[in-house]
Structures are given as structure tokens and as C-alpha cells.
DRENLUMDO-554140 format. One line per 3 residues: number of its first residue (from 1); for each residue x, y, z of C-alpha. Coordinates in nm, 4 decimals. Last residue first. Example, Ala and Ser with C-alpha at 12.3 -4.5 7.8 and 13.67 -1.06 7.14 Angstrom:
residues 2
2 = 1.3670,-0.1060,0.7140 ~ 1.2300,-0.4500,0.7800
//
This chain:
residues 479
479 = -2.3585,-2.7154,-4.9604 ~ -2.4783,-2.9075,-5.3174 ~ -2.2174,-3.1183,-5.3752
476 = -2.1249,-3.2675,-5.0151 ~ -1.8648,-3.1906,-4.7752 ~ -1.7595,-3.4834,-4.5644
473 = -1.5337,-3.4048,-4.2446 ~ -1.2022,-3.5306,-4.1851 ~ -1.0671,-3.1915,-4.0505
470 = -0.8483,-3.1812,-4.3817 ~ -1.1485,-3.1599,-4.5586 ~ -1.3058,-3.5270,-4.7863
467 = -1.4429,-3.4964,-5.0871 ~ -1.7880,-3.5935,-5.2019 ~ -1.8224,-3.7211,-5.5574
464 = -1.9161,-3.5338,-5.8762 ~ -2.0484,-3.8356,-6.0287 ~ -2.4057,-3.8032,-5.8899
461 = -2.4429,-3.4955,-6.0756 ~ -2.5230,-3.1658,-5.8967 ~ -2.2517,-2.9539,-5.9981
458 = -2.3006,-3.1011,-6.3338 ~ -2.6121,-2.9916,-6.3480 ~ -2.5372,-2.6642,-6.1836
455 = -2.2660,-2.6304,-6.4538 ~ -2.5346,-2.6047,-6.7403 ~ -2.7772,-2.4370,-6.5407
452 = -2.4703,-2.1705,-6.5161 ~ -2.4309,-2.1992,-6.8262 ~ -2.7351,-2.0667,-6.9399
449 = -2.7147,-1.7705,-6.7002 ~ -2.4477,-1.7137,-6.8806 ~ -2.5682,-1.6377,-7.2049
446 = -2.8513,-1.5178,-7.0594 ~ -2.6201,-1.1912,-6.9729 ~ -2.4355,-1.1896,-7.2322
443 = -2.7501,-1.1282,-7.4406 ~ -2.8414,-0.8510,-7.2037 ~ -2.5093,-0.6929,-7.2084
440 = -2.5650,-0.6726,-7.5827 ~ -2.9135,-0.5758,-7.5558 ~ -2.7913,-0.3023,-7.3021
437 = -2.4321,-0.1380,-7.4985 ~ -2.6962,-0.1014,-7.8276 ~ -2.9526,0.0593,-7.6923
434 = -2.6847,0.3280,-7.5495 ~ -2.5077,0.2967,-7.8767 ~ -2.8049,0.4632,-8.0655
431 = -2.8364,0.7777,-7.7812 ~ -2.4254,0.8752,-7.7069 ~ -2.2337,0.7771,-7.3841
428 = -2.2307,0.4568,-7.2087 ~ -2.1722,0.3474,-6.8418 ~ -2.2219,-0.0012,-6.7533
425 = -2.1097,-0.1482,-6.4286 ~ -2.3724,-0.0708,-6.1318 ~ -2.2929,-0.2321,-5.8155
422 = -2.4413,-0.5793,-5.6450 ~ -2.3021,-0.7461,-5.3803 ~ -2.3962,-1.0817,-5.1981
419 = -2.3011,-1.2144,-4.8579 ~ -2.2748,-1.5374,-4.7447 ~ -2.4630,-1.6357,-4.3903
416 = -2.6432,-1.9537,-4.4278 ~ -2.6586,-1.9896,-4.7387 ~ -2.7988,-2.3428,-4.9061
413 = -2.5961,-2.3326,-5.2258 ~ -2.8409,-2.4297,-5.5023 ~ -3.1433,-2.3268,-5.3642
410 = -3.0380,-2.0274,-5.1832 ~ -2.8540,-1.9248,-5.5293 ~ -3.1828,-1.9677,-5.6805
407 = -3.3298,-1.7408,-5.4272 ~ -3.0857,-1.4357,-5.4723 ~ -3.0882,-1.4805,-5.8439
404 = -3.4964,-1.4272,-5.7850 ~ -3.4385,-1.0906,-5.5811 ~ -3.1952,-0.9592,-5.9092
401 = -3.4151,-1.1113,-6.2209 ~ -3.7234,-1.0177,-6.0681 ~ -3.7865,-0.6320,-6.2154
398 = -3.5941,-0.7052,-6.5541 ~ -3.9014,-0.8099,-6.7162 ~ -4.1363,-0.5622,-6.5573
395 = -3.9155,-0.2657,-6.6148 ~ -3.8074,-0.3474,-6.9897 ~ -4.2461,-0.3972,-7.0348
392 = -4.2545,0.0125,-6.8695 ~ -3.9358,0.1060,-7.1456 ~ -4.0323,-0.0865,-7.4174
389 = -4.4045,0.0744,-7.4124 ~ -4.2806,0.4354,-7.3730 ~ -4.0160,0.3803,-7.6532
386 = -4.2311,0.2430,-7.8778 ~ -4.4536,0.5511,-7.8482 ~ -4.1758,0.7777,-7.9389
383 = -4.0795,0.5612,-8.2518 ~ -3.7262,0.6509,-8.3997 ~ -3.5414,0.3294,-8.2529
380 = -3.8115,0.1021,-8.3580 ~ -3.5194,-0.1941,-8.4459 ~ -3.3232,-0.0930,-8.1715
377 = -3.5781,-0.1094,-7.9186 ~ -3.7575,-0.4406,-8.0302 ~ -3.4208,-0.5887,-7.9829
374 = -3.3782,-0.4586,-7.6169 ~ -3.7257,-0.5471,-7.5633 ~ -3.6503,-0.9208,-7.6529
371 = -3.3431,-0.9887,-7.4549 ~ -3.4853,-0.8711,-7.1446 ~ -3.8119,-1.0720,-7.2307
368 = -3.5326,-1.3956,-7.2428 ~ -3.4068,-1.2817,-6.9413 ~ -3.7027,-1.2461,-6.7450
365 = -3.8374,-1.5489,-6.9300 ~ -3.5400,-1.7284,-6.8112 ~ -3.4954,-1.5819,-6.4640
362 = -3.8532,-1.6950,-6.3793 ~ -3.7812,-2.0534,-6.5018 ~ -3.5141,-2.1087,-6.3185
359 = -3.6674,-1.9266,-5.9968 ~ -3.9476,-2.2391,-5.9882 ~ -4.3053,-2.0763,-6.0813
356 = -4.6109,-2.0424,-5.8195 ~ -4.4783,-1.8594,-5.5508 ~ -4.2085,-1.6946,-5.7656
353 = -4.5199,-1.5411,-5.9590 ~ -4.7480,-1.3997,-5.6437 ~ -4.3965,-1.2060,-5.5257
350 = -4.3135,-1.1681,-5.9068 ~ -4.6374,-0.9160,-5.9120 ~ -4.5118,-0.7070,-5.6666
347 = -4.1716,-0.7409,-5.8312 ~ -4.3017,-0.6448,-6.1675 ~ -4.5261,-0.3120,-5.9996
344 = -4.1586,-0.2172,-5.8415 ~ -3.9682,-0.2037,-6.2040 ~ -4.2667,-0.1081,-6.4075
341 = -4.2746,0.1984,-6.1411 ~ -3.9300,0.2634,-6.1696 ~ -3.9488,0.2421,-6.5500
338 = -4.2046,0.4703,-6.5986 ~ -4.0361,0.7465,-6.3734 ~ -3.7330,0.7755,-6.5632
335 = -3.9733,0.7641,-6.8606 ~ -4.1874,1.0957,-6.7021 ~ -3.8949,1.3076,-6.7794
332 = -3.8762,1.2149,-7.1537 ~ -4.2741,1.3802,-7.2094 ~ -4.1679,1.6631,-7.0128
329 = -3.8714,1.7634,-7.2081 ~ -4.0379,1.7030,-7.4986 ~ -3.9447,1.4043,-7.7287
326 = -3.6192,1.4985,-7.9834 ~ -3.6556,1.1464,-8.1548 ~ -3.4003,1.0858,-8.4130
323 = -3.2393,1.2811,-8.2304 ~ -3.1972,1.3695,-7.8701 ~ -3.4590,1.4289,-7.6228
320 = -3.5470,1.0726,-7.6146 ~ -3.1941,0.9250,-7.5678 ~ -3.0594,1.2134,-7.2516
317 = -3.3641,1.0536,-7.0853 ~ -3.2924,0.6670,-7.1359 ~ -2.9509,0.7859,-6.9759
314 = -2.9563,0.7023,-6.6552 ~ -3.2455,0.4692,-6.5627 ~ -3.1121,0.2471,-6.8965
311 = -2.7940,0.2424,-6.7650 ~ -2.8410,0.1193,-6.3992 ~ -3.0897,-0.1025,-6.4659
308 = -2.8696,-0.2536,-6.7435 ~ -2.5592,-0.2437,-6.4615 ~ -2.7922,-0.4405,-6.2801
305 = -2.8511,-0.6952,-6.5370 ~ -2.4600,-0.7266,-6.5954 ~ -2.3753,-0.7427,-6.2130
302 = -2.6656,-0.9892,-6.1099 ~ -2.5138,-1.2305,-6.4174 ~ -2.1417,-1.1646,-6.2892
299 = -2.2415,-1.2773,-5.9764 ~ -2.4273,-1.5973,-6.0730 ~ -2.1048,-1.6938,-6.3342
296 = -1.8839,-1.6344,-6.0659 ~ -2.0659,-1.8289,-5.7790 ~ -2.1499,-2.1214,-5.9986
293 = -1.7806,-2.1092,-6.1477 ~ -1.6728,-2.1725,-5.7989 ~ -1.8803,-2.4545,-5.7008
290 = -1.7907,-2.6125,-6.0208 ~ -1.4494,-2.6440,-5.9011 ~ -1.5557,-2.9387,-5.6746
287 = -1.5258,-2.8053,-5.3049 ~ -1.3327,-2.9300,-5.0064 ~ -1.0483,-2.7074,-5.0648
284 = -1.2460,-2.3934,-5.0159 ~ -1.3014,-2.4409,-4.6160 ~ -0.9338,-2.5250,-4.5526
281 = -0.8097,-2.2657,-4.7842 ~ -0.9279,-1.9730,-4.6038 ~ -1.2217,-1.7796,-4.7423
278 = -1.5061,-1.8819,-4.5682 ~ -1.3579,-1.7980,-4.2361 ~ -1.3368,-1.4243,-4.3431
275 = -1.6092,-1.2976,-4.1181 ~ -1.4512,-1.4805,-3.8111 ~ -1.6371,-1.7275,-3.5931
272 = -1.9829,-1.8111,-3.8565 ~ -2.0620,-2.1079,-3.7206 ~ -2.3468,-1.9834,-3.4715
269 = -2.5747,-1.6685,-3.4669 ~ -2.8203,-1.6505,-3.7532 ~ -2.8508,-2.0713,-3.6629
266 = -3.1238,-1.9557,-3.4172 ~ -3.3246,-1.7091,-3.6545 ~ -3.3895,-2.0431,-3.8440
263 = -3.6433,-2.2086,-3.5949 ~ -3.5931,-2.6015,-3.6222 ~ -3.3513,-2.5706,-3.2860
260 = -3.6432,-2.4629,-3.0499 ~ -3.6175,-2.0747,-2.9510 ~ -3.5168,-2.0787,-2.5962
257 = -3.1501,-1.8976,-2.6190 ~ -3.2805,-1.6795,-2.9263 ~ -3.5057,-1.5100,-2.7160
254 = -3.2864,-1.4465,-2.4814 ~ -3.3135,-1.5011,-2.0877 ~ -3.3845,-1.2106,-1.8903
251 = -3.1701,-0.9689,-1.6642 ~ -2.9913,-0.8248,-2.0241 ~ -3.3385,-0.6682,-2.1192
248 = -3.2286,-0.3176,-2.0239 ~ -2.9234,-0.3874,-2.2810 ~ -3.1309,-0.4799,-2.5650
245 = -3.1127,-0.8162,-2.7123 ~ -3.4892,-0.9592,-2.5896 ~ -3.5979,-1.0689,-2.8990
242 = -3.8556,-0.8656,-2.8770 ~ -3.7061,-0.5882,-2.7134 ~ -3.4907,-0.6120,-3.0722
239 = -3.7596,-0.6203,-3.2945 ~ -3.8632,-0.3037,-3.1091 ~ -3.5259,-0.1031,-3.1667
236 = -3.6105,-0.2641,-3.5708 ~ -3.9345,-0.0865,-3.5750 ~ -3.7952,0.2411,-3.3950
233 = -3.5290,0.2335,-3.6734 ~ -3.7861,0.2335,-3.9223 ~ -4.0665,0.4383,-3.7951
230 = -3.8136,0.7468,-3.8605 ~ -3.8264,0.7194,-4.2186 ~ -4.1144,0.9512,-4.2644
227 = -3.9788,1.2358,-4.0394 ~ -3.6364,1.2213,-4.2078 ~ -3.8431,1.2535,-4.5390
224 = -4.0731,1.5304,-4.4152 ~ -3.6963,1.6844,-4.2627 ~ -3.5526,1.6189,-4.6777
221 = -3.8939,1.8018,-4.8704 ~ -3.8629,2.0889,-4.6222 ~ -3.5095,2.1769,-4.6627
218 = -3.5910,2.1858,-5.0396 ~ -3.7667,2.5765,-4.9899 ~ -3.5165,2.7704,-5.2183
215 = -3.4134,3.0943,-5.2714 ~ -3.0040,3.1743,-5.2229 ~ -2.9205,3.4909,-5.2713
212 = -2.6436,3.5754,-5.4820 ~ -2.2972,3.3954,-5.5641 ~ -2.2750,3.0576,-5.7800
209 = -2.4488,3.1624,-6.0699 ~ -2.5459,2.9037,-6.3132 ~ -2.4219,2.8444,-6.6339
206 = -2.5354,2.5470,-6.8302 ~ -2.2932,2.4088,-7.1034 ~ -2.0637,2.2637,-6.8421
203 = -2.2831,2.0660,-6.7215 ~ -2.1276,1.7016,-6.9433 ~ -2.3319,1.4382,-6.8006
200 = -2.1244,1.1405,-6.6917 ~ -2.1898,1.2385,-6.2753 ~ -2.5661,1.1726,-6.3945
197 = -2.5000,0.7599,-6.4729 ~ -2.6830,0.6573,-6.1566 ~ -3.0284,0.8508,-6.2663
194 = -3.1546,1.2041,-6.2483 ~ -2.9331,1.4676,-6.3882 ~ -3.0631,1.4771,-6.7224
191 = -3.3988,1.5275,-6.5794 ~ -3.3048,1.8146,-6.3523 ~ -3.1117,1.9828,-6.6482
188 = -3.4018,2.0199,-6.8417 ~ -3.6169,2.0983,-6.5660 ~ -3.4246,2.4002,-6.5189
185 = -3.4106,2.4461,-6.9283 ~ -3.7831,2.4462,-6.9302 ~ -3.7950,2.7212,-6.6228
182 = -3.5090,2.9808,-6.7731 ~ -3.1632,3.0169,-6.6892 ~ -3.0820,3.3349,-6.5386
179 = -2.9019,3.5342,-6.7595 ~ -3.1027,3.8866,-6.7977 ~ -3.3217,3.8992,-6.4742
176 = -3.0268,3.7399,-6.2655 ~ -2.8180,4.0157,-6.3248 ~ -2.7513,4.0857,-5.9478
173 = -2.7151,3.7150,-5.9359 ~ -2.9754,3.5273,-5.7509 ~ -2.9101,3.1426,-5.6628
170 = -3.2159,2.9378,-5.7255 ~ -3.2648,2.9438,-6.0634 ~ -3.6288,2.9051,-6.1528
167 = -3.8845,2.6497,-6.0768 ~ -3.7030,2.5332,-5.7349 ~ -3.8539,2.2237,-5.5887
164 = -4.0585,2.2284,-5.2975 ~ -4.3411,2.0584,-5.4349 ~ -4.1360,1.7302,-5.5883
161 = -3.9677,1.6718,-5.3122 ~ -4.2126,1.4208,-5.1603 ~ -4.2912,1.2647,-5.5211
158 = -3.9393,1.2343,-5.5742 ~ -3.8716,1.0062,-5.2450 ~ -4.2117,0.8497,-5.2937
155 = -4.1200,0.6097,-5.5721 ~ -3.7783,0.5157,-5.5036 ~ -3.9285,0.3775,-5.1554
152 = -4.1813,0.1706,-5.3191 ~ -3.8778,0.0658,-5.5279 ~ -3.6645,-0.0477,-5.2480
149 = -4.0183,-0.1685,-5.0682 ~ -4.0239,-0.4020,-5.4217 ~ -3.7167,-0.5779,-5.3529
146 = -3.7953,-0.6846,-4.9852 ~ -4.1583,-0.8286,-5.1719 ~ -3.9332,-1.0669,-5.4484
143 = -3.6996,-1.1578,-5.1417 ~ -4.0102,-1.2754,-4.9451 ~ -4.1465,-1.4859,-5.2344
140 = -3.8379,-1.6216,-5.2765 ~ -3.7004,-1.7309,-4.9425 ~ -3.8851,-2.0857,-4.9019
137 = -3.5518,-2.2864,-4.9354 ~ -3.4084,-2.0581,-4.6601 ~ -3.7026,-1.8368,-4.4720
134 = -3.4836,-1.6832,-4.1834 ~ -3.1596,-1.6842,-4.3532 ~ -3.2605,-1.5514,-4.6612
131 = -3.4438,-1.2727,-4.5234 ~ -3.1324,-1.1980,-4.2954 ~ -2.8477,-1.2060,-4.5912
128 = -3.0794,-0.9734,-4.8278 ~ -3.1553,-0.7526,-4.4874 ~ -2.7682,-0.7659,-4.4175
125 = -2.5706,-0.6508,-4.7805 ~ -2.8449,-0.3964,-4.8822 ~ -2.8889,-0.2086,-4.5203
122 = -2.4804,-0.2059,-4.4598 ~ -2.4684,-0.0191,-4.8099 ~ -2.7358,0.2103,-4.7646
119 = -2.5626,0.3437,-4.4587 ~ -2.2676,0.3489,-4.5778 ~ -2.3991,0.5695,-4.8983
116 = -2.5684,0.7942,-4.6171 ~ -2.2916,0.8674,-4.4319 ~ -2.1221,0.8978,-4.7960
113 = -2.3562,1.1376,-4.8451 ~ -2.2971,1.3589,-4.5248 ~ -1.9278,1.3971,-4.5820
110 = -1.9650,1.4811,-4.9586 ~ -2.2324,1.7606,-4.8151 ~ -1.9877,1.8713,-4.5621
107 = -1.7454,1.9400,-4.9031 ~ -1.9833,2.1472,-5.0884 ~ -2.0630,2.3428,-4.8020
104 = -2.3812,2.5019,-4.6536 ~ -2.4671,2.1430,-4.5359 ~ -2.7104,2.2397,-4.2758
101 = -3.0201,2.1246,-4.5117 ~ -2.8796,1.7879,-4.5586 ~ -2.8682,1.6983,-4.1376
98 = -3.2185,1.5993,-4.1065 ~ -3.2116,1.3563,-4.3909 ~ -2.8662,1.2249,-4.3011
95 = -3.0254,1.1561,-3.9070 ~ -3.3191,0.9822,-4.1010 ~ -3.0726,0.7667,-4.3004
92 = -2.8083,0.7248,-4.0029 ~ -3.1296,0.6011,-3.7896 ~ -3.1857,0.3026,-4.0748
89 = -2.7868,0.2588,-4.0377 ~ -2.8120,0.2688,-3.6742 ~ -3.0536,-0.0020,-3.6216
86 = -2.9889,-0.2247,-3.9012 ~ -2.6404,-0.2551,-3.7693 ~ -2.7520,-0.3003,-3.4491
83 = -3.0041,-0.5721,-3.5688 ~ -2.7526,-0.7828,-3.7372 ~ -2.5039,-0.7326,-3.4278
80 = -2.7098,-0.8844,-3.1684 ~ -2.8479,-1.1544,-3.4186 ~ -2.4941,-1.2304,-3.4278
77 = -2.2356,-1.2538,-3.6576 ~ -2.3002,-1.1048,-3.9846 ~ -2.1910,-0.7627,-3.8917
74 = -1.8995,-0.7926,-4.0393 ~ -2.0872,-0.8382,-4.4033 ~ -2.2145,-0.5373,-4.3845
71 = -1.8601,-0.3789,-4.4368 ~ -1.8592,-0.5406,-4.7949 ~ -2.1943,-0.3376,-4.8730
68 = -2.0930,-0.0530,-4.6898 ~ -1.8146,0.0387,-4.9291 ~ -2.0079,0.0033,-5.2759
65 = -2.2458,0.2249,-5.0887 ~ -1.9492,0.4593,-5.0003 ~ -1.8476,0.5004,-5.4094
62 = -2.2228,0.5265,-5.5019 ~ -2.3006,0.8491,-5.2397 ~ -1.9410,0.9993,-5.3157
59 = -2.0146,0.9387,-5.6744 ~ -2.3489,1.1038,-5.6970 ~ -2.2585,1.3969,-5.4640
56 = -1.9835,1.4914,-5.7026 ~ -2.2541,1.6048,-5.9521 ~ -2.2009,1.8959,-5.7040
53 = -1.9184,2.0491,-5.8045 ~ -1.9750,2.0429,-6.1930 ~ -2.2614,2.2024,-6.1411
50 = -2.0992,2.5108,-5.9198 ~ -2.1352,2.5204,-5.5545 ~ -2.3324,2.7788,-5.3811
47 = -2.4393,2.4813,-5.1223 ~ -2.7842,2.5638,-5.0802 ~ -2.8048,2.6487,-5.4773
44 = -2.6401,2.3226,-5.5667 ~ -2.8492,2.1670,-5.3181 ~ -3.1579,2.2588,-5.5037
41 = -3.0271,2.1565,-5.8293 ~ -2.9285,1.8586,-5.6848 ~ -3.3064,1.7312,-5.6041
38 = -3.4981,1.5890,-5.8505 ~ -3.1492,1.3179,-5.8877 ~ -3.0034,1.2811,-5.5615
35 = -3.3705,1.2121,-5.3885 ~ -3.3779,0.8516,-5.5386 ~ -3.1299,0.5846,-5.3276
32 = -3.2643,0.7378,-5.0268 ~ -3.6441,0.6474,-4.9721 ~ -3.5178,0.3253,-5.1569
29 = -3.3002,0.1778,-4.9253 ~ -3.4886,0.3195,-4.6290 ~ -3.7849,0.0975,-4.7790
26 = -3.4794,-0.1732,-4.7842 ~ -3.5357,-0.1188,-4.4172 ~ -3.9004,-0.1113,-4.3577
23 = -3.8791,-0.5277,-4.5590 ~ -3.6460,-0.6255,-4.2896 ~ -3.8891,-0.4781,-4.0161
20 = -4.1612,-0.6563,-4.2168 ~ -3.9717,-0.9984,-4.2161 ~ -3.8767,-0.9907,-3.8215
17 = -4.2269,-0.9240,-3.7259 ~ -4.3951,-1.1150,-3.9185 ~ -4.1704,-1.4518,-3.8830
14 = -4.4258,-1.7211,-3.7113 ~ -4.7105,-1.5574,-3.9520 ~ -4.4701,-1.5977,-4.2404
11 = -4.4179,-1.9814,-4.1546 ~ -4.7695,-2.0301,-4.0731 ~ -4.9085,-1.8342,-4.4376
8 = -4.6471,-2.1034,-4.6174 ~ -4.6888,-2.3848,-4.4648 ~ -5.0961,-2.3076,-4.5100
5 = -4.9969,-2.2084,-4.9106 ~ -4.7880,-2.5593,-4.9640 ~ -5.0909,-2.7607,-4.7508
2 = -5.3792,-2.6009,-5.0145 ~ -5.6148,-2.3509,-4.8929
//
């Protein structure tokens, strides 16, 4: 074993337990992020709302995880208030699980899903801050594994619902025998559904009946999920008691209180005061204006390639059953699925990858393959098989670029508590344009990330002096 790798293994030995209760609760991330899709049919039929109705779930869900992730940042305080959050937002999850098949009404399921979307968006905001925190210049091999429990997560949320989904329609008119809409169109529908662009789709070419008896058996795919996600707030409860920040623990002395200074978990809780001191004028003012066009260009590259996830997961279906290619509608269901799983096998692979490699150089083959596929996609446009391939190597390349922007950000701006936010931007419409909309994004996308080596060199030149704050005190390039 070489000195990096026994650093390394003793740094994530000292940090187990703190690291795998982060990495549980992007697994919540995950777990909930992918049941909208396979299952809205079912919940339209619990519900008795119409389609159009219920695709409404998908934006209430996105709209209060866009929320949650600027809440989370409150809670970066304290390691008191870090773990609460964790705590109840992971219990949230299970509690929203357990609640779902109650919701009789349209509107009480709106309610419930933006519980959850909080949720999800207090989870995505603090773990990414935490992991960072507690490993610093060493972060990306543990960002590149929290990444992969979101997909992990993706993965068995579908596969746990998948049994107790409705093969028929759900909701029994008393002519159900001549209208109802058959098995293949069911499925249909499901698939077309499943991604973050589904509240796009037009429904209103599928009638469904909205009064009748209700048949279905999805209330026992969401308690096995509650049931299965209820290890996670007990994990973080019991990073807590080890840390020694619950209430019954108040008669000892904190962990954090006798940690030795070197540990990171004890800077988690000081110079932070309020959570918009990093925005008032006296902090910003001692910065060279590159430091600002490294934090837009690095946001705007997450948003672009995340918006490509976002796209490609939500309409690479509604592209293969239309022409030129007019796949099955079992064959296009499964790529959905394909590109999850390239998506979490690339970061598992990453974590070995951004071990070995520097996070410049990941991101630039990342975006570079990016690039590629996309090309490769427009030119074999009518080939089925093409279409498999490019979507599971799309997956792989575009896997790392989110977990190792996180660490290169580390590297250049040494956080110590600022948050990052990431929310799906592209929405397109049609089959041919929807390959087109991603490469271009995808050029963009290196594009920038280009520059931004570009103005981290300069960032990082030793004729970008030092300025003075008003306080007096010295703040350097590279902060």
C-alpha cells in the first residue's frame, strides 16, 4: 500500500461513520427521486384524478426540491443543526412513503409531495456541503460514491413497485369492458410518463375514467419503501449519540468540544454567524473579479449538464417510439432504465477514477465523451442499436461530471460551508430536436468549462495580488 492510499484508508476509517450516514441519505435521495414515474398511474386511480391532474405531482415534487435546496443552506450552522436536518428530512421521506396511500385527494397528494420535494431538497444541499467539509482537498472520491447511492436508490425504487403495478386500468367504469384502455397502451403511457420532463407530455389523448372502483395494490410497493428507508434516520439519530448532540446526552461533554483542532467536523460549526454573511459587501469586496466568474461559469456548467440528464431521462422514450425509429414499447422502456444504470455504474467506477486522475482531467473527457455521443447520435439517428449503445456510454460519461465539479470547486475555492444547487433547465419537445437541444448544450457546456481553466489560471496567477478588507485582514487568491 502506497503512503497516498494508507492516508487515504486512515482518513476514511477516522470518518466511517459520519461518511456512510451521509452516503444513506442521498440513498433517500434516490429511493424518492424515481417512484413518480412507474407509479402515477396508480395514484391517478387512488386519487380518481384525471391525467392531466396528476402530472401535477411532478412539478409540485421539482418546484419544493428547488425550495429545500436554498433552505438547506440554514441549517449550515452547527453540527447540531446539520444532523437535525438530516434527521427529519430522511424521517419526512419514510413518513411521505407511509402517508401516499391515504392521499385519496388530488390536492393532499400535492401537499404530501412537496413534503417530500423539501425533504429531498434539504438532503441534496447539506450531505454535498458535509462530505466536503469533512474530507476537503481529499473530497472526490467520497463525492463520486455519495452520487452513486442517489442512483443506487433510483434503481430500486422502480424495481420495488414494479410487482404491484396495475396491468389494466385501474379505475372501473361500468363500461370498462368496452373503453378501458388496453395493457400495451398502459405501459405506454407509464413510460412516457417516467422522467423529469413528464408534466410536458400532452395526456390528453388517453382517456381514463375517473369514477368506478378503484383496483390497485401500489400501497404496498410505497409502506416496503417507507420500511426500507427507515435505517436512515435511525443511522443519522445514532451519528448523533455519537457525537454526543442529543438532548439525553446534554450531561456530557461534546464530541466536537474535545475533538483536536486538525479534525474537520470541528470547523462544521464556527465562522459561519448568519447564513447570508457571505453575501454582504464586506466579505465580497476583498475578491479579484475572477472569483466571481469562477463561481458563475462552474454553476452554469453543473446546470447545463444536469439539465442534459434531465432531458435525455425524459424524453429519450417519447424519441424511440416515434419515427424514424418506432422501437417497441418495451424495447424504449428499458432505455430510461439503461441510462440510470450507466449513470450509477460510471460513478462507481469514477470513485476508483477520481482517485487516480486530477478532477480537470475527469471533467474533460467526461465532457469531451459528452460531446462525442451527442454527435454520434445525430448522425445514426435512425439506428435502434445505436441508440442503446449511445444512451448506456451517454450515462457513463456524464455520470462524474456533477460529484467531480463539486471537488474541483473544493480545490479551487477551499469551502468550508457554501452551498451548491443544481435544477434541471432544458425542456424540449419533438424527437430530432431533442438530440439536437443536448449536443448543443453539451458543446456549451465544455465551452465553458474551458474557460473556466482559463480564468482559474488567471485566478491563480501570481499577479493577481492580495487585497486588503475593510477589517484589515488579507484575503488571498485562491480562498
Amino acid at each position: 500500500m502506497t503512503l497516498p492510499d494508507a492516508r487515504m484508508w486512515t482518513l476514511f476509517r477516522r470518518n466511517v461513520q459520519p461518511t456512510a450516514t451521509y452516503w444513506s441519505v442521498f440513498f433517500s435521495f434516490g429511493l424518492c427521486v424515481a417512484f413518480l414515474g412507474p407509479t402515477i398511474l396508480d395514484l391517478r386511480c387512488q386519487t380518481q384524478a384525471s391525467l392531466q391532474q396528476i402530472t401535477w405531482v411532478f412539478f409540485s415534487q421539482q418546484f419544493f426540491l428547488l425550495l429545500g435546496s436554498g433552505v438547506g443552506g440554514l441549517f449550515d450552522q452547527t453540527a447540531v443543526s446539520t444532523l437535525f436536518a438530516l434527521f427529519v428530512s430522511s424521517l419526512v421521506i419514510s413518513l411521505v412513503f407511509a402517508f401516499i396511500p391515504f392521499c385519496h385527494d388530488v390536492m393532499l397528494l400535492y401537499v404530501t409531495m412537496a413534503t417530500a420535494g423539501l425533504a429531498m431538497g434539504v438532503i441534496d444541499t447539506v450531505a454535498n456541503l458535509e462530505l466536503v467539509k469533512l474530507y476537503q482537498k481529499d473530497s472526490a472520491i467520497f463525492l463520486q460514491a455519495l452520487h452513486f447511492f442517489i442512483g443506487l436508490g433510483a434503481l430500486v425504487s422502480p424495481l420495488v413497485a414494479d410487482p404491484f403495478l396495475s396491468d389494466s386500468n385501474c379505475v372501473l367504469g361500468a363500461n370498462w369492458t368496452a373503453n378501458a384502455s388496453s395493457r400495451s397502451d398502459l405501459q405506454h403511457l407509464r413510460d412516457s410518463l417516467a422522467g423529469p420532463g413528464a408534466g410536458l407530455l400532452n395526456t390528453s389523448q388517453y382517456p381514463l375514467h375517473t369514477e368506478g372502483l378503484v383496483v390497485t395494490r401500489v400501497s404496498y410497493a410505497f409502506w416496503i419503501m417507507a420500511l426500507l428507508n427507515l435505517p436512515v434516520p435511525l443511522a443519522v439519530l445514532a451519528l448523533m449519540s455519537r457525537k454526543r448532540l442529543l438532548p439525553c446526552s446534554s450531561s456530557s461533554p461534546r464530541l466536537l468540544d474535545t475533538d483536536p483542532p486538525a479534525d474537520p467536523d470541528v470547523d462544521s460549526g464556527h465562522g459561519h454567524g448568519n447564513v447570508f454573511d457571505c453575501c454582504k459587501p464586506a466579505k465580497l469586496r476583498g475578491h479579484p473579479p475572477t472569483f466571481f466568474i469562477l463561481h458563475a461559469l462552474g454553476g452554469a456548467i453543473v446546470f447545463i449538464t444536469d439539465g442534459i440528464i434531465g432531458s435525455y431521462a425524459g424524453f429519450v422514450y417519447t424519441y424511440a417510439v416515434s419515427p424514424p425509429l418506432l422501437m417497441s414499447h418495451k424495447a424504449a422502456g428499458s432505455l430510461d432504465s439503461i441510462f440510470w444504470a450507466s449513470i450509477t455504474a460510471g460513478r462507481l467506477a469514477f470513485i476508483y477514477l477520481s482517485y487516480r486522475y486530477a478532477a480537470p482531467l475527469l471533467l474533460t473527457v467526461s465532457l469531451a465523451g459528452v460531446i462525442l455521443v451527442q454527435c454520434l447520435l445525430l448522425v445514426c439517428y435512425a439506428s435502434c442499436a445505436f441508440l442503446f449503445v449511445g444512451t448506456c456510454v451517454l450515462g457513463l460519461c456524464i455520470s462524474s461530471v456533477l460529484p467531480s465539479m463539486l471537488a474541483f470547486s473544493e480545490d479551487m475555492f477551499h469551502y468550508h460551508g457554501n452551498k451548491t444547487n443544481n435544477q434541471h433547465v432544458i425542456h424540449s419537445r419533438g424527437s430530432y430536436s431533442f438530440l439536437l437541444c443536448s449536443a448543443v448544450a453539451s458543446f456549451i457546456g465544455l465551452g465553458l468549462f474551458l474557460l473556466l481553466l482559463y480564468v482559474h489560471r488567471l485566478h491563480t496567477a501570481p499577479n493577481v495580488q492580495p487585497l486588503p478588507s475593510p477589517s484589515g485582514q488579507i484575503y488571498s487568491n485562491v480562498i
